[in-house]
N, C-alpha and C positions, 0 to 999 in steps of 0.2 A: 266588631263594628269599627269603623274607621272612623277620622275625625275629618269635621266639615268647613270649609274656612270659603270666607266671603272675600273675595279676593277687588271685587269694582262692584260700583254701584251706578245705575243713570239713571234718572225718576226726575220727570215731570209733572207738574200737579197744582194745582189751583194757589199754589204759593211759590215762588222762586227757588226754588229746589235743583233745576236744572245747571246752575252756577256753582260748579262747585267749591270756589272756596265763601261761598256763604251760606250763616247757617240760620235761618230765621231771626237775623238781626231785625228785617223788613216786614213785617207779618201785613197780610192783603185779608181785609173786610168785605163781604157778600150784603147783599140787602136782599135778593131775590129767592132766596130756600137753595139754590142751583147754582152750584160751584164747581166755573170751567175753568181746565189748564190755562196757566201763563203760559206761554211759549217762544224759544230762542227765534234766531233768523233762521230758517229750515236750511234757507241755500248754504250756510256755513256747513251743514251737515251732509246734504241729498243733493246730488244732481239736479239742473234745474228742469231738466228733458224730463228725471224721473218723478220731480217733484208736482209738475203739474198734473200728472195724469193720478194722484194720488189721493183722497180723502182726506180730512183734518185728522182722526183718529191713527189713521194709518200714518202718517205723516210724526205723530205726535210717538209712535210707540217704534219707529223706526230707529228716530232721532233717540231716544231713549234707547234701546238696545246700542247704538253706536256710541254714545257717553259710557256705555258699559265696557265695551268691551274697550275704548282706549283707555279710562282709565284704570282698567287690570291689566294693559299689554300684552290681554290676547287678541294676538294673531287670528287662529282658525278653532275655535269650540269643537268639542267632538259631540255637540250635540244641541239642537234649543226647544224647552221645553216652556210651553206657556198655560196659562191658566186664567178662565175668564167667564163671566157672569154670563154675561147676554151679546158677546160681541160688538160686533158692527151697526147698532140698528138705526143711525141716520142711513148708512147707506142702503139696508135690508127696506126702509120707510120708501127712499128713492127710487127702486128696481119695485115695489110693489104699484107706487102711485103711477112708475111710467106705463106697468100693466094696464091699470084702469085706462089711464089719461088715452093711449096707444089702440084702445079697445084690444089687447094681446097678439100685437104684430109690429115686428121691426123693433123687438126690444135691445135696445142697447145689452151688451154682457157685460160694460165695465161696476154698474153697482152692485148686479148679484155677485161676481166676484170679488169685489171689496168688500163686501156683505156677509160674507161665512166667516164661522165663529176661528177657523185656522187661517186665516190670511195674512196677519202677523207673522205667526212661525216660518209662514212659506217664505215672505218677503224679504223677512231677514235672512231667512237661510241663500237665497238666489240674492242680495246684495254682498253675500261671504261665500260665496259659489261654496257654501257648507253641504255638501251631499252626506252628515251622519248622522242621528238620529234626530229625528225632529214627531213632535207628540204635541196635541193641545188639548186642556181638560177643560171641559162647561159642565161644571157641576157648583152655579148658582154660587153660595157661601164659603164654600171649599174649595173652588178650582183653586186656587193660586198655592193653598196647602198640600194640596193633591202634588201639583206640577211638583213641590218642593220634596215631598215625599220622593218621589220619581227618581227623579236628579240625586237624593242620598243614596235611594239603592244602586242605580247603576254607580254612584262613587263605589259603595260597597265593595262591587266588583273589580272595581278595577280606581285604586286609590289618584290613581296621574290622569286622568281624565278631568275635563273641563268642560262644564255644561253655562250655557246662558239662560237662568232662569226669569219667565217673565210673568208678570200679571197686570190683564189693564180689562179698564169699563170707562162706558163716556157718558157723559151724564145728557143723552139726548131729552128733549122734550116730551115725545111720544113716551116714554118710559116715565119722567116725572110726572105726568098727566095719569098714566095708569097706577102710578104708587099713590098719588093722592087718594085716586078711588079707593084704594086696597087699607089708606088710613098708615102707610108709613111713613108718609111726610108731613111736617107741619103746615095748614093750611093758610095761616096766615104770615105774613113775610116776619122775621125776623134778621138782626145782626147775626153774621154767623159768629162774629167771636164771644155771643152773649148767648151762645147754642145749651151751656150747660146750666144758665139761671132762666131760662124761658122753661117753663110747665108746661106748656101746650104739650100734647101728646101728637107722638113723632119725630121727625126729624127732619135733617137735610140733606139733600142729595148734592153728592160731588163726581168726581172722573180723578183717571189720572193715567197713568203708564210707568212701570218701572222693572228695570233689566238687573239680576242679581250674577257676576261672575262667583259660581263655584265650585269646589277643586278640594281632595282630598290631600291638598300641599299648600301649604302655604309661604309667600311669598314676601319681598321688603314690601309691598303696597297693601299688605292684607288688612281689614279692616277689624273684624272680628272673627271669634269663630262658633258657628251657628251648633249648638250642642245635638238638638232633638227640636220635632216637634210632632203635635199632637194634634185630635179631632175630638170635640165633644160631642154629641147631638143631642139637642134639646135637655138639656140637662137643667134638676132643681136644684136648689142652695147646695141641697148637702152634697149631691151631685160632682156638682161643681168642686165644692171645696175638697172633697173625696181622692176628686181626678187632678187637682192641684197637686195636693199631698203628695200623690202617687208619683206625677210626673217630675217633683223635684228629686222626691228617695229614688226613681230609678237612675237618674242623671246624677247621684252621689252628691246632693242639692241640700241642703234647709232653709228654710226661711232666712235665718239669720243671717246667711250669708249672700243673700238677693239685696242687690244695693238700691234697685228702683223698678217698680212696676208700670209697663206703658199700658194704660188702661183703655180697650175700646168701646168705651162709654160712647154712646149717640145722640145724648140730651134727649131722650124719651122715658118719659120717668116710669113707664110701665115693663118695654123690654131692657129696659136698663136695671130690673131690681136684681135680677140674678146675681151678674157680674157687679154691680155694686157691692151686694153682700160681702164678699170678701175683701173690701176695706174696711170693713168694720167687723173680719174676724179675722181668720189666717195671715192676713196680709196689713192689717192695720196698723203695723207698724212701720213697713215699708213705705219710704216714700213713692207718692203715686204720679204721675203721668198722662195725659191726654193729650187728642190731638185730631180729633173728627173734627172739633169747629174752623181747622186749618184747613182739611184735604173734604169733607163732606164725608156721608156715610156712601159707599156703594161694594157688590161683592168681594172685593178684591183689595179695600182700604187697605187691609194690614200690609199690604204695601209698603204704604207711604208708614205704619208705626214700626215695619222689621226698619226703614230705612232710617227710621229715627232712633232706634235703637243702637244700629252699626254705628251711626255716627258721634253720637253719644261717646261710646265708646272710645270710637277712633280719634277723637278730638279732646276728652274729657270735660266735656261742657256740655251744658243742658240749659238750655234758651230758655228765657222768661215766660214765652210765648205758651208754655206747655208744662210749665208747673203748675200745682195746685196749691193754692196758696196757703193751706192750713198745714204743708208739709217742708219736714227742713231735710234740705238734700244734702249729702254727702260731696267730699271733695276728689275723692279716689272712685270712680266707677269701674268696677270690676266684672259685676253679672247682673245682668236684666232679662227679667223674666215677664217676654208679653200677652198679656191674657187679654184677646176678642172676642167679638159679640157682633153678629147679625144679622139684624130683626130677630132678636130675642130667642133663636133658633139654632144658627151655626156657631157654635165654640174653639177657638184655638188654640194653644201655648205652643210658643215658641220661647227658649233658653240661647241667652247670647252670654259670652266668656272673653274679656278681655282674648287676644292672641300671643303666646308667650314667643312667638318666632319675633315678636317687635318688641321685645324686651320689658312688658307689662308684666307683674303677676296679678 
């Protein structure tokens, strides 16, 4: 098994994140349950010829994939692989409504084409004339672990390879309109950074975009090095705690030696019991982590908590914003272990390790 190393990172997301030398010093308050990206000047990133014929989404996860790969110094990827919830669906809403509106004549093709769940992958790959493999997963809770999966086996095979791993969801309206129905979000508006002391049952929906350069090499700009990760489904306490255990002993891991847990807690105090439970056993001594009242809940969050993890790391700092306040953190961060949750269904761990090529142990 080869080792995996995070080499750039570019994620934009309902908090300033797209800046990289800041690290949630600025934290940005919601009132509405629906938490959209901030976002750069595009033109600094996108052509303006290509920017306008563009969608907000696609614009958003474009720009994000180009922060990624400058700040790894790759060049040409040998591959980009993405993972994503429900795609495109303001513009999949637009290419439906022109149908109606149109009576199904003389429909434009630029929204169904910005509108399928691979248009991302395509995008980026045709602004890096990248002709090598390109792959995108929609599987709801999982794509983005899936994609991550992918991208380690072909490392597998071949350790000098360099993939650009991505995960994005936009927190359209049509979709918060049907999760209310469904009872996943909270119905009456809340602060989002008062997400984990509000009871209401449910949560908040967010967006975001974010591009992972990784490479079975590691390089002077690496940022961590991504150990394993993992899938749970639907899993009970014991479950859980079970598949925890497992997953640190296979990764030559124990508790004791996990310096902080990023926890994806979604302020819903019902599918939040599971993943709760294990601060208040296995893991209750480890200092804990959150970070959904920052970025919102939606498929692909863990995103925005691997990116808070790498940087952790990579900076040695852990922003105010995302402690818990009953926990006392460590001054040396060495390995963070992130355990998600969403809608009380899809489970993940992912294992981050200092990178010793930067002279960390």
């Amino acid at each position: 098994m080869s080792s995996y190393f995070i080499n750039g990172i570019g994620i934009i997301s309902p908090q300033k994140t797209y800046e990289p030398e800041r690290f949630l010093e600025e934290v940005f308050s919601y009132e509405d349950n629906l938490l959209n990206c901030l976002t750069p000047d595009f033109k600094t990133f996108i052509n303006p010829l290509q920017l306008r014929r563009l969608g907000r989404m696609l614009r958003i996860g474009l720009t994000a994939s180009i922060l990624c790969q400058r700040e790894a110094g790759l060049t040409m990827p040998d591959g980009i692989i993405t993972g994503t919830g429900y795609g495109f669906l303001e513009e999949t809403e637009k290419f439906l409504r022109e149908i109606i509106d149109r009576k199904e004549q003389q429909i434009s093709p630029a929204f169904f084409m910005q509108g399928t769940y691979n248009a991302l992958s395509g995008l980026v790959a045709l602004s890096l004339k990248c002709t090598g493999y390109n792959n995108t997963y929609v599987s709801k809770g999982f794509a983005f672990e899936h994609a991550l999966n992918d991208a380690l086996m072909q490392i597998d095979d071949d350790p000098g390879m360099n993939f650009l791993v991505g995960g994005y969801d936009e927190g359209a309206k049509v979709q918060h309109t049907t999760g209310l129905r469904e009872g996943h979000y909270k119905k009456n508006p809340i602060s989002s950074l008062n997400l984990f002391t509000n009871k209401e049952t449910g949560t908040i929906q967010g967006e975001g975009a974010a591009f992972f350069a990784l490479s079975g090499t590691a390089g002077e700009n690496t940022w961590c090095e991504l150990i394993d990760v993992q899938t749970v489904y639907r899993p009970d306490e014991l479950d859980l705690l079970l598949a925890v255990e497992k997953f640190l002993q296979t990764n030559n891991t124990t508790v004791g030696k996990v310096d902080a847990v990023i926890n994806g807690m979604a302020g819903d105090p019902i599918r939040d019991k599971v993943i709760g439970s294990l601060g208040h056993g296995i893991l209750g001594d480890v200092p804990q982590l959150r970070f959904k009242h920052l970025s919102g809940e939606y498929c692909t969050a863990i995103c925005f908590g691997l990116w808070l993890g790498a940087k952790i790391i990579k900076t040695q700092n852990i922003p105010d914003a995302v402690k818990v306040q009953d926990s006392t953190y460590p001054k040396g961060i060495s390995t963070i272990l992130i355990v998600n949750q969403y809608l009380g269904r899809n489970y993940s761990l992912i294992l981050l390790k200092n990178c010793p090529a930067r002279g960390n142990s």
